[in-house]
C-alpha positions in Angstrom: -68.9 4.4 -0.4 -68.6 1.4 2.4 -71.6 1.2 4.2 -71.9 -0.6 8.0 -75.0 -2.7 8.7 -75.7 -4.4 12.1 -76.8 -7.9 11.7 -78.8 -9.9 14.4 -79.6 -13.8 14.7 -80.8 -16.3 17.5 -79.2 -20.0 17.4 -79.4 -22.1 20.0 -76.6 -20.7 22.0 -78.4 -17.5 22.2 -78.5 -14.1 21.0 -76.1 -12.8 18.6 -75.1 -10.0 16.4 -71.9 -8.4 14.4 -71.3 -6.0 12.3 -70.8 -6.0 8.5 -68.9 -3.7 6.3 -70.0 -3.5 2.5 -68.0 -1.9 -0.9 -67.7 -1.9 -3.8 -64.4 -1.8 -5.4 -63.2 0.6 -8.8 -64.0 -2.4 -11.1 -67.4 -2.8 -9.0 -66.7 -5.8 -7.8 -69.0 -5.6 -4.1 -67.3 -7.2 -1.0 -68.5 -8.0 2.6 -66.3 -8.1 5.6 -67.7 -8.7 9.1 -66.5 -7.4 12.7 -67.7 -8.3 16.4 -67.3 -5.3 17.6 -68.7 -1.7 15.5 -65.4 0.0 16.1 -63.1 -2.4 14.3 -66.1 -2.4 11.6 -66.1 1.7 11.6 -61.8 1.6 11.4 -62.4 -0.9 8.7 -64.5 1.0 6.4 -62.7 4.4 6.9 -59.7 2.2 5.6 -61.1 0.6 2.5 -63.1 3.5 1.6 -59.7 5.5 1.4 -58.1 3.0 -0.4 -60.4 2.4 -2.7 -61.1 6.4 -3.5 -57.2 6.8 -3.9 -57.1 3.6 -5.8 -55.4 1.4 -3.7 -57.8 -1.1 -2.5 -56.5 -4.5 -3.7 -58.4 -7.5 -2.6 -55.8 -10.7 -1.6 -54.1 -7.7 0.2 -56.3 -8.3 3.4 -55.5 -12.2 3.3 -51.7 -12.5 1.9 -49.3 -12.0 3.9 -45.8 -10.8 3.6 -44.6 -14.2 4.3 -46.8 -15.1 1.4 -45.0 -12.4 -0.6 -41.8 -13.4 0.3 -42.8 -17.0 -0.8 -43.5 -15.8 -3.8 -40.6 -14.3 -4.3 -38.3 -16.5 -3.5 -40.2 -19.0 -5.9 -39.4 -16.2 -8.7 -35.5 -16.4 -7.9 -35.6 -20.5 -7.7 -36.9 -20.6 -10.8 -34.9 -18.1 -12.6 -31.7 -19.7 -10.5 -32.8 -23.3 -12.4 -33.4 -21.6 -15.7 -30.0 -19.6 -15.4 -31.0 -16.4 -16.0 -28.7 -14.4 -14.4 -29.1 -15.1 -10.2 -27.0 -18.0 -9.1 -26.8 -20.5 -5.9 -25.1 -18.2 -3.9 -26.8 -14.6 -4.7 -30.3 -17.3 -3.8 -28.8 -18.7 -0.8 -27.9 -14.9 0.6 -31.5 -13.1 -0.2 -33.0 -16.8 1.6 -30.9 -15.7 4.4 -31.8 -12.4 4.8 -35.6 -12.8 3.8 -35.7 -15.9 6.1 -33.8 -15.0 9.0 -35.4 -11.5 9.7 -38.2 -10.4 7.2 -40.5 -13.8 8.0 -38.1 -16.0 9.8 -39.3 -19.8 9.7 -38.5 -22.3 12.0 -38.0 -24.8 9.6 -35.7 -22.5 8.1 -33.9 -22.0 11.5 -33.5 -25.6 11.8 -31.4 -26.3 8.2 -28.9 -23.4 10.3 -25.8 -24.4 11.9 -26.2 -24.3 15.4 -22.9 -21.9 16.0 -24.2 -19.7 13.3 -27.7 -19.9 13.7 -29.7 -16.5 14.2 -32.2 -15.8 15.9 -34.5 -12.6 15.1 -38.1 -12.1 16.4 -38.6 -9.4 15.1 -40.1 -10.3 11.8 -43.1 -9.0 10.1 -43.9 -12.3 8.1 -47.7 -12.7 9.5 -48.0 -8.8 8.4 -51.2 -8.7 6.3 -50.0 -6.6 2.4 -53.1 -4.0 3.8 -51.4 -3.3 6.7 -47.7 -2.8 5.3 -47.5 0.6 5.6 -44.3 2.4 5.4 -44.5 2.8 9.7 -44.7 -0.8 9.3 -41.5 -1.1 7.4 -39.8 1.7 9.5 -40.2 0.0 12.7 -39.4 -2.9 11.6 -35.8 -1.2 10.5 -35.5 0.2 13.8 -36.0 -3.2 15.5 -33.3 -4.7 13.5 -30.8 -1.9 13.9 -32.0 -2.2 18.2 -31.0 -5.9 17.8 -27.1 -5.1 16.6 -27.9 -5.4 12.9 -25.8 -3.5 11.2 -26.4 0.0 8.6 -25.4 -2.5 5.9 -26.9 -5.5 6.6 -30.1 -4.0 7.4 -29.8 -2.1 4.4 -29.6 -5.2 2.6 -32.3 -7.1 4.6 -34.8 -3.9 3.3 -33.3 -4.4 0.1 -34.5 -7.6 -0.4 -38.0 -6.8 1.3 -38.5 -4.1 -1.2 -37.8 -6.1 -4.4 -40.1 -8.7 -2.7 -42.8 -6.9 -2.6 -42.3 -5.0 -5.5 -42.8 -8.4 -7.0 -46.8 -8.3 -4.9 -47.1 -5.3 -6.7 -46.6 -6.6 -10.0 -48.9 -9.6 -8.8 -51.2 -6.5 -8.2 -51.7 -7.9 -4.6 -50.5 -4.4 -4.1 -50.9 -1.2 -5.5 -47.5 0.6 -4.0 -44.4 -0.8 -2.5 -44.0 0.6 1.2 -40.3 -0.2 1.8 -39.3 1.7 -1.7 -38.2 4.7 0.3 -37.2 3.7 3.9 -34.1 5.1 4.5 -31.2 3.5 7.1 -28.9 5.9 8.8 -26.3 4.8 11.8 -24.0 7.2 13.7 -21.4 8.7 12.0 -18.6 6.7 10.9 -21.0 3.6 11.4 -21.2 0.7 8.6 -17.9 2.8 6.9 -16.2 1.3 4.5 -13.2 2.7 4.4 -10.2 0.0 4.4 -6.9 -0.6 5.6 -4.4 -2.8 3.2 -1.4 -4.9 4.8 1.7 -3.6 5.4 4.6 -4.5 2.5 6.4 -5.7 5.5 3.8 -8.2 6.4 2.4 -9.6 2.7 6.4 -9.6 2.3 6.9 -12.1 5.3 4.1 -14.2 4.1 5.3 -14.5 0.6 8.1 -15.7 2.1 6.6 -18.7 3.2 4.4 -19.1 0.5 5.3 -21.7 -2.5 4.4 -23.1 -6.0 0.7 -22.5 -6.7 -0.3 -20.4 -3.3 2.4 -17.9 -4.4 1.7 -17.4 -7.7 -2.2 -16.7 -6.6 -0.8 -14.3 -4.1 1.3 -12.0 -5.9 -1.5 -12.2 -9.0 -4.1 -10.9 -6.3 -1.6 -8.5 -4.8 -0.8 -7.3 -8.0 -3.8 -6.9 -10.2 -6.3 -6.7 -7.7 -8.9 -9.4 -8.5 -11.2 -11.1 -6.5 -10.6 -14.6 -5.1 -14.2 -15.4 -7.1 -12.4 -13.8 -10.0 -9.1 -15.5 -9.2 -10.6 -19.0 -9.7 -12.5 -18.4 -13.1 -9.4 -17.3 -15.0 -8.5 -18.8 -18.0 -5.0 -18.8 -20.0 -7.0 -16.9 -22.8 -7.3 -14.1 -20.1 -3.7 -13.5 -19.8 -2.3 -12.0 -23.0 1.1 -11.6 -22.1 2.5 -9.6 -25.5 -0.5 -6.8 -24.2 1.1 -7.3 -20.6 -2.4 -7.1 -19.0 -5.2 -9.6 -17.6 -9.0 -9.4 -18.6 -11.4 -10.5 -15.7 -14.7 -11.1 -17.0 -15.9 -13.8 -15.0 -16.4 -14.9 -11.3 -17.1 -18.1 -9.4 -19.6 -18.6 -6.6 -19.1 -21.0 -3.4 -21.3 -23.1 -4.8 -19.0 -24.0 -8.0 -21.4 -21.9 -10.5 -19.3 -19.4 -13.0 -21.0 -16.6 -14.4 -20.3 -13.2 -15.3 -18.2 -10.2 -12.6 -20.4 -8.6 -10.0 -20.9 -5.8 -12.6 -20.8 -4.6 -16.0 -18.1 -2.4 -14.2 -16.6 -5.6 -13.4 -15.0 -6.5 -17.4 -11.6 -5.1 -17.3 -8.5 -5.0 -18.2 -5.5 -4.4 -15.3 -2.0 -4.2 -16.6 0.4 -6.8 -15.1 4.2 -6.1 -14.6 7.4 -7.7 -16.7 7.7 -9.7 -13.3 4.4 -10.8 -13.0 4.4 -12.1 -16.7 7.4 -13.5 -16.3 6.2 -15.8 -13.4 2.9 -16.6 -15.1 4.7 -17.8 -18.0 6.8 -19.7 -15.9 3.6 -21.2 -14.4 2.0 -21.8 -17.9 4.9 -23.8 -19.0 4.8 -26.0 -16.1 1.4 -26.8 -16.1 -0.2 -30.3 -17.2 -2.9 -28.2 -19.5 -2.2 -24.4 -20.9 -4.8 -24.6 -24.0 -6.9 -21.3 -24.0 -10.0 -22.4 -22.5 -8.3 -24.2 -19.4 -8.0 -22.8 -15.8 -4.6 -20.9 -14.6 -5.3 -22.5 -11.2 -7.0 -25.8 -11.2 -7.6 -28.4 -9.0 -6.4 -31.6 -8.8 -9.4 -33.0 -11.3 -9.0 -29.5 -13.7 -12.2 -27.9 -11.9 -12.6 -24.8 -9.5 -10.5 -24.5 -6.8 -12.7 -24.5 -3.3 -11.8 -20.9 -1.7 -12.9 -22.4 1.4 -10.7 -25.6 1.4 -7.9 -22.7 0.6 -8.3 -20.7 3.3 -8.7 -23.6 5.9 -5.5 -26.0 4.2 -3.3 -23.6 2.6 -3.4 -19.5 3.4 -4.4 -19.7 7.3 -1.8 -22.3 8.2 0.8 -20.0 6.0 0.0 -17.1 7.9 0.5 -19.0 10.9 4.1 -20.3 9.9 4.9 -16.3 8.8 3.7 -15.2 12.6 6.1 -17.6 14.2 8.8 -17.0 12.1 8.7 -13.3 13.3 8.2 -14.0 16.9 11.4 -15.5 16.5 13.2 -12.7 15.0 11.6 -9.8 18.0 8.7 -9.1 15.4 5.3 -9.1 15.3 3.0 -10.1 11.9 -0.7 -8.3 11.6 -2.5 -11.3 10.2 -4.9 -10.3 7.4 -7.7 -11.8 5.2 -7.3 -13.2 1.8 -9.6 -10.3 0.1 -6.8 -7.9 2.0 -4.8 -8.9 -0.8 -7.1 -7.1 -3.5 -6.9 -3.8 -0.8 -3.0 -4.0 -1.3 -2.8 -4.2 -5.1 -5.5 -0.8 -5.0 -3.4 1.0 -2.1 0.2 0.0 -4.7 -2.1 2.2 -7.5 -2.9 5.2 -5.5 0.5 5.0 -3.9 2.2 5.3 -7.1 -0.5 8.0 -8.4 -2.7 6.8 -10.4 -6.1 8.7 -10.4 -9.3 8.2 -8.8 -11.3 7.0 -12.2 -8.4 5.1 -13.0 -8.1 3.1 -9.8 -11.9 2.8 -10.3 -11.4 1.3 -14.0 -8.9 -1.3 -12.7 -10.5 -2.8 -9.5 -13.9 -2.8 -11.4 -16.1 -0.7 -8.6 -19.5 0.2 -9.8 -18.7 3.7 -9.6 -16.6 6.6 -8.2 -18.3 6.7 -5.3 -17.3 3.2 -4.2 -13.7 3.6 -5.0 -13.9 6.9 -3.2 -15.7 5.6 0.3 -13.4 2.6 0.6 -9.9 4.4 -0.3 -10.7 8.3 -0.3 -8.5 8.6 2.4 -5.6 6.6 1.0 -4.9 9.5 -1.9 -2.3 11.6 -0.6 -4.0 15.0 0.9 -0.8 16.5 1.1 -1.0 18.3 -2.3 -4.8 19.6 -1.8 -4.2 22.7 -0.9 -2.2 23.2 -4.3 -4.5 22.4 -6.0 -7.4 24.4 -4.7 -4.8 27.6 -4.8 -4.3 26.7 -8.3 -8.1 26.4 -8.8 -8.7 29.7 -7.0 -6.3 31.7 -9.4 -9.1 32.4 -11.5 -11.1 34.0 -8.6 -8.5 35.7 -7.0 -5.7 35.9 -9.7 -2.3 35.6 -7.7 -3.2 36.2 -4.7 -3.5 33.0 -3.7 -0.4 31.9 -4.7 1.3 34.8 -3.1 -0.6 33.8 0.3 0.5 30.3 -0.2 4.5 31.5 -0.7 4.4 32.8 2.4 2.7 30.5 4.3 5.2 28.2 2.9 8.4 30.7 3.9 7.4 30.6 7.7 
């Protein structure tokens, strides 16, 4: 039980007194905490005197703060990062971000920004005492991002991060539970939807047209099976076995030149390749300098990783740009796209010629249904529903709703 006591001195500026909280904790450890004013001292003790009958009460809670935990954290990550256990330079680099620009943004951190790109978010909770992070706490901090134009999925990944951080004080036992576990982030409908819209085969067509040597072999492979640009870059000639006719992806390579394994255990496949496909890979493989098992299908210059950014910036926007003015002068008009648009393409071509849900799934290497479904749900012909839920219902209804469906069908 936390007890309040009013203590009194004299010094020479006077009279003074405060007031002091006392408890003892569940492993009967005593502790003293002192207040000017008897109210704070009274809020105080109701507090710890709950926490410590629910079993709650950790001490360092009332003097770390979640910028202390999020230091913490980050600490953990650098040092697995350097140790290579599974979290690289960029997956670092993009919790940093998120942690450093919202949760307890820095300005020392703000200053290593760009000044273009540089954000700035005041809405941080970074002096937030652990004893004071409630779940309110965490919940208006969501709503303050999502005021400031934060989108569903970026502030779902901005909590993300918060949580696992202090998941980590829990395990430090500077807390006892994590109060951003369970926050929830919900948008209007249709907000933060995923749902994508691949190029047309008139338009990838007009830019494959333009596209030579190296550029259009990387094309049509990303157009075709569907892989990643991070993907893309970590293939190896042992990948392609062209007597199975299919590529394995079981590797990706971050902007920061670091290989490791796909996003996902989802992520090792296999995606059949076409006669044409092989055939221009093999034509590839024969003209390159260095074709031995272990050595890259697309190089650089020097036999490393390619730079996705130096692509983009040297190579695919300047092509797109040539493919948009060849069509102005024919009366046309190009849609530009992005390079990832290719990997939409190649997984529209797979529902387009019917391939089923968990097989599209299988090939692109989504973590689940789910994703496949929210991205290109509405891609899968809807024409031949209502088949099959009258087939479905048959053996509810017997015929009758196939005899319904004959009509409708006659009218």
């Amino acid at each position: 039980m936390a007890t309040i006591t009013k203590r009194k001195w004299t010094n020479k500026s006077g009279d003074h007194e405060a007031w002091v909280v006392a408890w003892t904790d569940a492993s009967g450890k005593r502790h003293k905490k002192q207040f000017d004013k008897k109210r704070d001292a009274e809020a105080h003790r109701t507090e710890v005197t709950h926490q410590v009958a629910v079993g709650t009460f950790r001490a360092d809670a009332a003097s770390t703060t979640v910028d202390d935990a999020v230091t913490d954290y980050l600490k953990l990550l650098a040092d697995r990062r350097d140790r290579g256990e599974h979290v690289t330079e960029h997956y670092y680099r993009t919790v940093e971000g998120q942690l450093r620009n919202y949760v307890a943004p820095t300005e020392e951190h703000r200053a290593k920004q760009p000044e273009k790109t540089r954000i700035i978010f005041d809405g941080g909770i970074g002096a937030v005492r652990l004893s004071q992070a409630s779940s309110k706490v965490i919940g208006d901090f969501r709503d303050r991002l999502r005021a400031a134009g934060v989108g569903v999925v970026t502030t779902r990944r901005i909590l993300g991060s918060l949580s696992r951080a202090l998941q980590n004080a829990v395990g430090n036992d500077l807390m006892a539970i994590n109060p951003a576990a369970n926050i929830r982030v919900t948008g209007k409908r249709g907000e933060g939807s995923k749902k994508v819209v691949p190029p047309s085969k008139a338009d990838l067509a007009a830019v494959l047209a333009e596209a030579k040597g190296s550029m259009a072999v990387r094309m049509r492979l990303s157009a075709s099976a569907g892989v990643r640009a991070s993907e893309l870059y970590a293939l190896r000639w042992k990948h392609v076995a062209f007597n199975a006719g299919e590529l394995t992806v079981d590797g990706r390579v971050d902007a920061y030149k670091n290989e490791d394994t796909t996003k996902s255990t989802a992520g090792l496949r296999q995606v059949p390749l076409s006669t044409a496909m092989l055939t221009e890979l093999r034509k590839w493989k024969d003209a390159a300098k260095t074709s031995e098992a272990e050595d890259l299908v697309f190089p650089n210059s020097k036999g490393g990783f390619l730079d996705h950014k130096n692509i983009l910036k040297r190579e695919f926007r300047p092509l797109l740009h040539a493919a948009a003015s060849k069509a102005i002068e024919k009366g046309k008009k190009l849609k530009a796209f992005n390079w990832h648009a290719l990997r939409h393409f190649a997984i529209s071509t797979w529902i387009e010629a019917g391939m089923q849900p968990k097989t599209v799934q299988t090939f692109a290497g989504h973590s689940s249904l789910a994703v496949t479904m929210s991205r290109y749900g509405h891609l899968f012909p809807s024409d031949s529903h209502r088949n099959v839920m009258d087939q479905i219902s048959t053996s509810i209804f017997g015929d009758g709703a196939q005899m319904a469906h004959d009509e409708l069908e006659t009218v």
